[in-house]
C-alpha positions as CSV (number, residue, x, y, z in Angstrom):
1,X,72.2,-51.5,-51.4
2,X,75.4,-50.2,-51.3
3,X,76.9,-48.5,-48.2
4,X,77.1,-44.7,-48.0
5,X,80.5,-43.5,-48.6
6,X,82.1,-42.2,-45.4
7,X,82.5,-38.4,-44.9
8,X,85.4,-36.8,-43.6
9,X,85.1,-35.1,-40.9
10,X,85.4,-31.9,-41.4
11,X,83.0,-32.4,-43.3
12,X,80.6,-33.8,-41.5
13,X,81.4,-30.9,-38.8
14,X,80.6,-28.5,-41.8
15,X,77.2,-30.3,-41.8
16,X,76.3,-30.3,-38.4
17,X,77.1,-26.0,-38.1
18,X,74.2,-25.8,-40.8
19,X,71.3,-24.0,-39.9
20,X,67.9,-23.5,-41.6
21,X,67.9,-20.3,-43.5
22,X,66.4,-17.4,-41.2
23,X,64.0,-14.8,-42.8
24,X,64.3,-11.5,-42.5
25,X,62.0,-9.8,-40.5
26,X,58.8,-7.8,-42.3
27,X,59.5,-4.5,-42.7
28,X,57.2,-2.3,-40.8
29,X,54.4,-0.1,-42.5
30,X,54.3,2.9,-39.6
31,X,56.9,5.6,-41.0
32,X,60.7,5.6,-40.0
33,X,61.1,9.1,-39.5
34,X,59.2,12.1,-37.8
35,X,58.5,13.8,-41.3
36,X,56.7,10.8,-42.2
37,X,54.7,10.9,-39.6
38,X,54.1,14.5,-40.1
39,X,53.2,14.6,-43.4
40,X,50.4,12.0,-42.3
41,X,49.4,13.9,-39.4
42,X,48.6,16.8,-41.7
43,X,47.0,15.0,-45.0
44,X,44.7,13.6,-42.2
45,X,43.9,17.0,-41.0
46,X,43.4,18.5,-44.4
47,X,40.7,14.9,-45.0
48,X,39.1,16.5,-41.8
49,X,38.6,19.8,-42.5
50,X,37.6,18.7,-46.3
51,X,34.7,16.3,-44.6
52,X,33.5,18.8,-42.3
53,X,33.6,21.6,-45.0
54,X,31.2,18.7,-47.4
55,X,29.2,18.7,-44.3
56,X,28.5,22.2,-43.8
57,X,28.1,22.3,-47.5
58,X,25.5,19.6,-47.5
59,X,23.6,21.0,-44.3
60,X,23.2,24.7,-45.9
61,X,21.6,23.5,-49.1
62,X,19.2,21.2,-47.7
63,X,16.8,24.0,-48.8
64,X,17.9,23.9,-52.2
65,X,16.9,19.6,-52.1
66,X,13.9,20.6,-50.5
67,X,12.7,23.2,-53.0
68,X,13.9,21.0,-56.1
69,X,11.3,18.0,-54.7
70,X,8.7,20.5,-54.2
71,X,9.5,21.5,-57.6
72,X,8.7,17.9,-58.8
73,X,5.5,17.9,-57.3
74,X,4.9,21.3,-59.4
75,X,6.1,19.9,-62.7
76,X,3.5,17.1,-62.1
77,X,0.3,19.6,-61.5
78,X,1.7,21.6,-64.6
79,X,1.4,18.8,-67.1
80,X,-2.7,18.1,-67.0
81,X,-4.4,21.8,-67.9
82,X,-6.9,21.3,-64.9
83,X,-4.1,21.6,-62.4
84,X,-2.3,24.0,-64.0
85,X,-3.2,27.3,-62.8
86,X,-2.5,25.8,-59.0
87,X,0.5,24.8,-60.0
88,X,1.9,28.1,-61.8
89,X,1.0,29.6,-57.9
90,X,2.5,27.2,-56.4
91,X,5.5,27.2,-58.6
92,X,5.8,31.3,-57.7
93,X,5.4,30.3,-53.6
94,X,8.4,27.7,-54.3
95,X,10.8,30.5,-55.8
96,X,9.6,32.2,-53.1
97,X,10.1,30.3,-50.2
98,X,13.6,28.7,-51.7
99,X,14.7,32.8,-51.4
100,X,13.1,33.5,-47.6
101,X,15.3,30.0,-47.1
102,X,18.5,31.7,-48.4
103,X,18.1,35.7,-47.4
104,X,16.8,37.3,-45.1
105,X,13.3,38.1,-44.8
106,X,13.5,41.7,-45.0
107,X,15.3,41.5,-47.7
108,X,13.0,39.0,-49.6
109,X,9.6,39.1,-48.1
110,X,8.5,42.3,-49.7
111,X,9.5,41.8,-52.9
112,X,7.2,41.3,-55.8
113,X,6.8,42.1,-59.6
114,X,9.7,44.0,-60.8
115,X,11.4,44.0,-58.0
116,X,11.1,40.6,-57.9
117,X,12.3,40.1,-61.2
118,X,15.7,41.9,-60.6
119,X,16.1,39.9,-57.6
120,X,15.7,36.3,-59.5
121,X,18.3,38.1,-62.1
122,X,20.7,39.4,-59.8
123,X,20.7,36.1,-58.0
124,X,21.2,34.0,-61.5
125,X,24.4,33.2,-62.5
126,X,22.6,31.5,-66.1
127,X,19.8,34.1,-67.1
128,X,17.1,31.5,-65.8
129,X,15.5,34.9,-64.4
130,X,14.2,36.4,-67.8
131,X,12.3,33.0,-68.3
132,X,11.0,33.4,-64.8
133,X,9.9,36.9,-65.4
134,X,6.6,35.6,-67.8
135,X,5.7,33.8,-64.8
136,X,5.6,36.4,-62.0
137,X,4.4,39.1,-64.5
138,X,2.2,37.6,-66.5
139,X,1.5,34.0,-65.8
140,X,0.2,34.6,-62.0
141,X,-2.4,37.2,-62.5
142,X,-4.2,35.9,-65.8
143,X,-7.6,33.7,-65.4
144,X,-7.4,30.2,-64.8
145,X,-8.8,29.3,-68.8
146,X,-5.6,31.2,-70.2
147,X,-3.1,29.9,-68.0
148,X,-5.1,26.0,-68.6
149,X,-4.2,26.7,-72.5
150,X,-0.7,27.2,-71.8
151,X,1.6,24.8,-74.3
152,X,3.2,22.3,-72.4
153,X,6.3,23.5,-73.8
154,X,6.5,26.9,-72.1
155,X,5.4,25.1,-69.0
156,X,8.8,23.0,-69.2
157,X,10.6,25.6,-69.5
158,X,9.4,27.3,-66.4
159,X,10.3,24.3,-64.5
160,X,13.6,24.2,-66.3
161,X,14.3,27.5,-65.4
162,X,13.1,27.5,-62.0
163,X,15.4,24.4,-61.1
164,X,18.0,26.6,-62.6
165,X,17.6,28.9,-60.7
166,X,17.4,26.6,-57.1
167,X,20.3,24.6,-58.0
168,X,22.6,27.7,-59.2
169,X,21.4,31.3,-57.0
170,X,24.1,32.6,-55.7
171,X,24.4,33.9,-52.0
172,X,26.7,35.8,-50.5
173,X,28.1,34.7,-47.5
């Protein structure tokens, strides 16, 4: 091997002042400035008051989910004739009930036939009410054979219409 050829030193000074090379250090995530901080302070506050508006939200129509399983139940006892004429009652008590939930009872709890009607319509943002009307004028008061012979058709669409009207009734706050 041959020997290493002699620095000079200045060179070798030059060396020996070297120094690995130094990172920076991370730049920091939490915001520089007070606006910054701020702005994130009241995005926060507007998530909160979003959440706890979802919450009342959800909390005030837990009649609605309540109604619209009941309703299931109904659809069920509507689709074999022998049930049927239970079920067109029943359907009438879930209307009902959903509106003593929503109103008050004074309001609701003497209502029946027309008045009834115009209720379900002036509640009903999608017409579901004149669909609802063969039921509470007709439907409710005939003999168990007619209601039994009922197409299963016209049954649907009282369960269509009565979901409707659950999911979309308006009530003033």
């Amino acid at each position: 091997m041959e020997p290493a050829a002699k620095l000079d030193p200045i060179t070798e000074t030059a060396l020996r002042s070297l120094h690995d090379i130094v990172a920076p250090a991370p730049v920091s995530w939490w915001p520089q400035t007070w606006g910054w901080a701020l702005v994130a302070a009241l995005l926060a506050f507007a998530v909160l008051l979003v959440l706890l508006r979802w919450i009342k939200r959800y909390r005030a129509n837990a009649y609605r989910r309540e109604a619209l399983t009941l309703l299931e139940g109904v659809a069920d006892k509507l689709r074999h004739p022998v049930t049927r004429p239970d079920a067109i009652r029943e359907l009438a008590e879930v209307l009902k009930r959903t509106a003593l939930a929503a109103w008050p009872r004074d309001e609701v709890a003497c209502l029946s036939g027309d008045g009834w009607v115009r209720f379900l319509d002036a509640h009903d943002e999608d017409g579901a009410g004149r669909t609802l009307e063969r039921l509470l004028d007709d439907f409710e008061y005939h003999g168990a054979e007619i209601v039994a012979d009922l197409p299963s058709n016209v049954c649907g669409d009282l369960v269509i219409a009565a979901g409707k009207w659950i999911e979309q009734h308006h009530v003033s706050a």
